[in-house]
Backbone bond lengths (Angstrom), bond angles and torsions (degrees), N, CA, C in turn:
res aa  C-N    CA-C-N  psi(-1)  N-CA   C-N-CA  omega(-1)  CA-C   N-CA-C  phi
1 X - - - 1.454 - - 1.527 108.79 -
2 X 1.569 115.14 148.93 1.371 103.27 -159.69 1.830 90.23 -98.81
3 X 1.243 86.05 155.47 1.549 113.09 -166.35 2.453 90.73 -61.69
4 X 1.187 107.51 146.13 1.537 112.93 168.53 1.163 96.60 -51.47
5 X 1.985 100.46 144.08 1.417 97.36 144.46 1.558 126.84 -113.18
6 X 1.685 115.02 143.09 1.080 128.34 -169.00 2.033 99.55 -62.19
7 X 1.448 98.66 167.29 1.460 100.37 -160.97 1.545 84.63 -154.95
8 X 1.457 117.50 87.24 1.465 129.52 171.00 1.895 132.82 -60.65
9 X 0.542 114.29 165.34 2.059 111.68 -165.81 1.230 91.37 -134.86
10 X 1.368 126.64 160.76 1.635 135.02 137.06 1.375 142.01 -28.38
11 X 0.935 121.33 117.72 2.025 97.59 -163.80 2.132 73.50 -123.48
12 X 1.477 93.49 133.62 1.301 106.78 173.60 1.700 107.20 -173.53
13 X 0.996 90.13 115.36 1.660 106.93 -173.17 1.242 136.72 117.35
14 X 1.730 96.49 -11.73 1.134 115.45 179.03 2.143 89.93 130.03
15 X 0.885 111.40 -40.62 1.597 115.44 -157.33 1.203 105.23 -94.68
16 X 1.585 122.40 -174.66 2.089 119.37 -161.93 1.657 71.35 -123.77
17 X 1.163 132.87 124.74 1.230 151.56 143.10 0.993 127.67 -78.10
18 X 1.813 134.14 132.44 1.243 103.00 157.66 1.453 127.49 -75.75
19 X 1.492 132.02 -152.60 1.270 151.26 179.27 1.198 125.75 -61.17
20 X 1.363 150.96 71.29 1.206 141.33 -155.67 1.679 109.96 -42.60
21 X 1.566 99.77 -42.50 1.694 107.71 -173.23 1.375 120.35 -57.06
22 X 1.510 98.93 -44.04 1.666 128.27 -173.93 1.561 110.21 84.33
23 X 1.229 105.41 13.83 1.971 101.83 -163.87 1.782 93.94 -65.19
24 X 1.234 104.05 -177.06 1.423 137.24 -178.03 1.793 97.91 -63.01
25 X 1.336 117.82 116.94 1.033 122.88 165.35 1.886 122.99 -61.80
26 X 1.624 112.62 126.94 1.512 117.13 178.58 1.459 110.19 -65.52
27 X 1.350 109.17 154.94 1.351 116.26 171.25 1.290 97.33 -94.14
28 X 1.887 102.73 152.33 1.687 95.84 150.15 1.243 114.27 -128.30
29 X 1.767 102.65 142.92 1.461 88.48 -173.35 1.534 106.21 -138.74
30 X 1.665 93.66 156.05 1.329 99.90 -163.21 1.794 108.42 -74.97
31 X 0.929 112.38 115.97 1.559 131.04 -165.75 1.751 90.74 -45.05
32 X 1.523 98.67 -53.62 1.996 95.27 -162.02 1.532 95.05 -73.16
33 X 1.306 148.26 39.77 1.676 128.02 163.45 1.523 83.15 -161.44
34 X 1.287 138.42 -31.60 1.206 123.16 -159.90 1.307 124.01 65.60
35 X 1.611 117.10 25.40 1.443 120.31 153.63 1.489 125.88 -76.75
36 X 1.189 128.64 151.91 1.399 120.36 162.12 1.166 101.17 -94.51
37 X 1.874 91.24 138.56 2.038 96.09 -176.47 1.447 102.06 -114.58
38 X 1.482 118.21 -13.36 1.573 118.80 164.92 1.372 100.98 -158.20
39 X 1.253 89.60 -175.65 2.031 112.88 -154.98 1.902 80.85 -141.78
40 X 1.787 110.22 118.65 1.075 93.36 175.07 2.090 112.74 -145.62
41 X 0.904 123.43 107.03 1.409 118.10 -149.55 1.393 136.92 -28.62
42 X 1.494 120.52 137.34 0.767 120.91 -178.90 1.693 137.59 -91.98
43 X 1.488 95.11 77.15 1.265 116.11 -160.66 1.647 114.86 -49.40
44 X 0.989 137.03 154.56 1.522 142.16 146.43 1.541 130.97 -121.82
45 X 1.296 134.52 -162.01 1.126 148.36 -160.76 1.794 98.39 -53.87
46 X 1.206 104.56 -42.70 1.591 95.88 -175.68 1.350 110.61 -90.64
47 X 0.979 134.18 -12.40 1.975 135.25 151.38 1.371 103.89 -50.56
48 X 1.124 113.81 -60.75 1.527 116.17 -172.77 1.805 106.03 -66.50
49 X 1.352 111.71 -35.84 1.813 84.94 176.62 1.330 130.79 -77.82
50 X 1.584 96.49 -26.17 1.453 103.45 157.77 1.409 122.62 -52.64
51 X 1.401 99.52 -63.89 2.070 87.63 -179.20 1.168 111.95 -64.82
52 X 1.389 148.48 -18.74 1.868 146.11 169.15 1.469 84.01 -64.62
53 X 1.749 141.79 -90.98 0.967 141.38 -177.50 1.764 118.29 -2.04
54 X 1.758 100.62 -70.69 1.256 98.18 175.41 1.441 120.71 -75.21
55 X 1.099 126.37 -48.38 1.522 108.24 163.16 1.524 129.57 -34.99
56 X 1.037 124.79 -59.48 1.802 131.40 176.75 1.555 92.65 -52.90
57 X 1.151 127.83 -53.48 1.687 115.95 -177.81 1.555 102.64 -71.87
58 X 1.630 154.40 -46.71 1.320 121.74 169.27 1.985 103.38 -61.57
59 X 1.068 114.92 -43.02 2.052 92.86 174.40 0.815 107.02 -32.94
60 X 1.471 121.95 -73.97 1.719 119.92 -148.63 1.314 109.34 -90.14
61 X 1.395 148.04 -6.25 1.783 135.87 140.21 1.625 104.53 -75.89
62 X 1.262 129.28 -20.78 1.907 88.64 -160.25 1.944 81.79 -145.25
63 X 1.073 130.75 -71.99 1.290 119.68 -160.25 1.821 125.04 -47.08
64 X 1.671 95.12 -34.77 1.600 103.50 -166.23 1.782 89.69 -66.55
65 X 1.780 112.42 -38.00 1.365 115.67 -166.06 1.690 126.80 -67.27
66 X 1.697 92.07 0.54 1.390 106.97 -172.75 1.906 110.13 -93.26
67 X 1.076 92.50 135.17 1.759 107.35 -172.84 1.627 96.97 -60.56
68 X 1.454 105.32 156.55 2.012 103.83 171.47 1.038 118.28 -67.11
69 X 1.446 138.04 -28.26 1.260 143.02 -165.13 1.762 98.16 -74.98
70 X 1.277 134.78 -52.17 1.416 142.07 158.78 1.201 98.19 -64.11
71 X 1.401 169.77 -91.26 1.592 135.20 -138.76 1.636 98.90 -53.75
72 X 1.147 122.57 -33.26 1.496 137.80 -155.18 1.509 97.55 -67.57
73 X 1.377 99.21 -64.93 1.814 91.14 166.50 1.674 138.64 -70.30
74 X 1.323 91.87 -21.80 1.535 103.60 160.30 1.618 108.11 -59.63
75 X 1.243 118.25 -70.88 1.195 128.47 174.55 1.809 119.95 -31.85
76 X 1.392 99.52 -41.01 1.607 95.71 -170.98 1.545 88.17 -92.24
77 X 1.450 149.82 -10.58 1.182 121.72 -162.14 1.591 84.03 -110.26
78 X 1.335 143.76 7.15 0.996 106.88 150.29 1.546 120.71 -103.06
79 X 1.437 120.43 7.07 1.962 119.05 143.69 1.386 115.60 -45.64
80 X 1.734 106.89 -58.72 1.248 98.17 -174.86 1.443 107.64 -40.04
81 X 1.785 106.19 -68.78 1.699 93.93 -155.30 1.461 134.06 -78.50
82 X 1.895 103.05 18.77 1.597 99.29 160.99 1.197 82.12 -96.49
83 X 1.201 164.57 -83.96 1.678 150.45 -140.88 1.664 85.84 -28.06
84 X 1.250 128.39 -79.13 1.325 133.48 -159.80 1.609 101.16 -22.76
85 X 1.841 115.16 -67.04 0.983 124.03 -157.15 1.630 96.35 -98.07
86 X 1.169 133.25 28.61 1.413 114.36 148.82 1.562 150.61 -13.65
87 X 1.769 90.57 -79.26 1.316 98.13 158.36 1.657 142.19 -50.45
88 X 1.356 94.68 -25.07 1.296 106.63 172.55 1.646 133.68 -84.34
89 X 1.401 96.65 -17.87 1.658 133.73 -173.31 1.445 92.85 -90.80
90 X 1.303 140.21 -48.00 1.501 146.21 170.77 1.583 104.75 -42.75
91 X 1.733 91.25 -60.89 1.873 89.79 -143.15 2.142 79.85 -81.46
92 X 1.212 124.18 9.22 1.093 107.14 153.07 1.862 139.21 -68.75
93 X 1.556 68.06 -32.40 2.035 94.91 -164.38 1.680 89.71 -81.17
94 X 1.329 113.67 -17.84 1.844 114.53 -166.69 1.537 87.68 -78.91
95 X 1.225 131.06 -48.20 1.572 142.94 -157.58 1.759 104.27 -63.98
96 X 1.671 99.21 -71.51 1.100 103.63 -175.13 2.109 126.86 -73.88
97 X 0.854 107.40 5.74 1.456 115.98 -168.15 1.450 105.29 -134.05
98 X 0.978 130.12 -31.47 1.366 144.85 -171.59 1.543 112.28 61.99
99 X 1.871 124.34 28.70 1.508 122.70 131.99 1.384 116.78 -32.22
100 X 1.698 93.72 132.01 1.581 101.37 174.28 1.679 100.30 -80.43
101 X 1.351 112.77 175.34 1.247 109.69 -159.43 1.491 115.29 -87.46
102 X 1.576 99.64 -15.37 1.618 105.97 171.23 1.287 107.74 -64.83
103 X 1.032 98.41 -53.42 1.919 98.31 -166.28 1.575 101.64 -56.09
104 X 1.229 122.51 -46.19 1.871 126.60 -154.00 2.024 81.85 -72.73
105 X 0.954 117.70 -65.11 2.019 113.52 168.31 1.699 110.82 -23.32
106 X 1.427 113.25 -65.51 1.182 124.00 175.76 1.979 113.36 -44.39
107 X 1.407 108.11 -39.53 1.163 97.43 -170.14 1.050 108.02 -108.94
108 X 1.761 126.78 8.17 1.650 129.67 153.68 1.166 116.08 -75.12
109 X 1.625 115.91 0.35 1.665 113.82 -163.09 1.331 107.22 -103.27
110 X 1.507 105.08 17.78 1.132 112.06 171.50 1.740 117.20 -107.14
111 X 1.054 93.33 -25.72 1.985 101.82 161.99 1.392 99.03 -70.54
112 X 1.394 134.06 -54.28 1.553 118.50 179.36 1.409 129.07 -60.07
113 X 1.894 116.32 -20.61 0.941 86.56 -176.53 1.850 110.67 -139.41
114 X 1.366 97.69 37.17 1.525 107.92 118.93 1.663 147.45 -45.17
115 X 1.564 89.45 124.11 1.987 104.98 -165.29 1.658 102.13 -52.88
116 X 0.997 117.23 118.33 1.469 103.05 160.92 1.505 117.32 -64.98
117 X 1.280 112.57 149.53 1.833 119.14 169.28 1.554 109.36 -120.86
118 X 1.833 97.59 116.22 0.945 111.92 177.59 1.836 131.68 -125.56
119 X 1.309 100.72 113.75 1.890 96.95 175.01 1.360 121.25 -84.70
């Protein structure tokens, strides 16, 4: 029996939103089997002003107000935790795009091997 498929929302603000539009959710499908492995919305013009909207309002109360030394660690702790989830971020990009898995490695090895900057 085939495994559920997941059916993704908007995450903007921090939270999983639904669709402002409400249209018919896209499939995605994995090009090499022609399964759909998710259904994920099909946002338009008013998804997008909302998330610009909410973004420019966390900039201008809390991020612009944050010193460099904190974006800096914000910034590196969220490298760490896609390094963490790599593998999993790959065999995503393998699913949905149909990259073989060497190549999608090849082009994560570029998040790894970036200088860190540290004060």
């Amino acid at each position: 029996m085939p495994a559920e498929t997941t059916t993704l929302q908007n995450f903007i603000g921090g939270q999983v939103v639904q669709s402002v539009s409400n249209n018919k959710p896209l499939p995605v499908i994995n090009p090499a089997t022609g399964e759909t492995i998710a259904y994920v919305p099909f946002s338009d013009a008013k998804d997008v002003e909302s998330a610009v909207k909410t973004a420019r309002t966390c900039f201008d109360s809390k991020w612009s107000k944050t010193n460099i030394k904190t974006r800096i660690q914000k910034l590196m702790k969220l490298h760490s935790l896609i390094l963490e989830k790599l593998e999993d971020l790959a065999a995503i990009v393998v699913q949905e795009h149909g990259k073989n898995i060497i190549e999608v490695n090849s082009s994560s090895n570029m998040l790894t091997s970036r200088p860190k900057v540290l004060f």
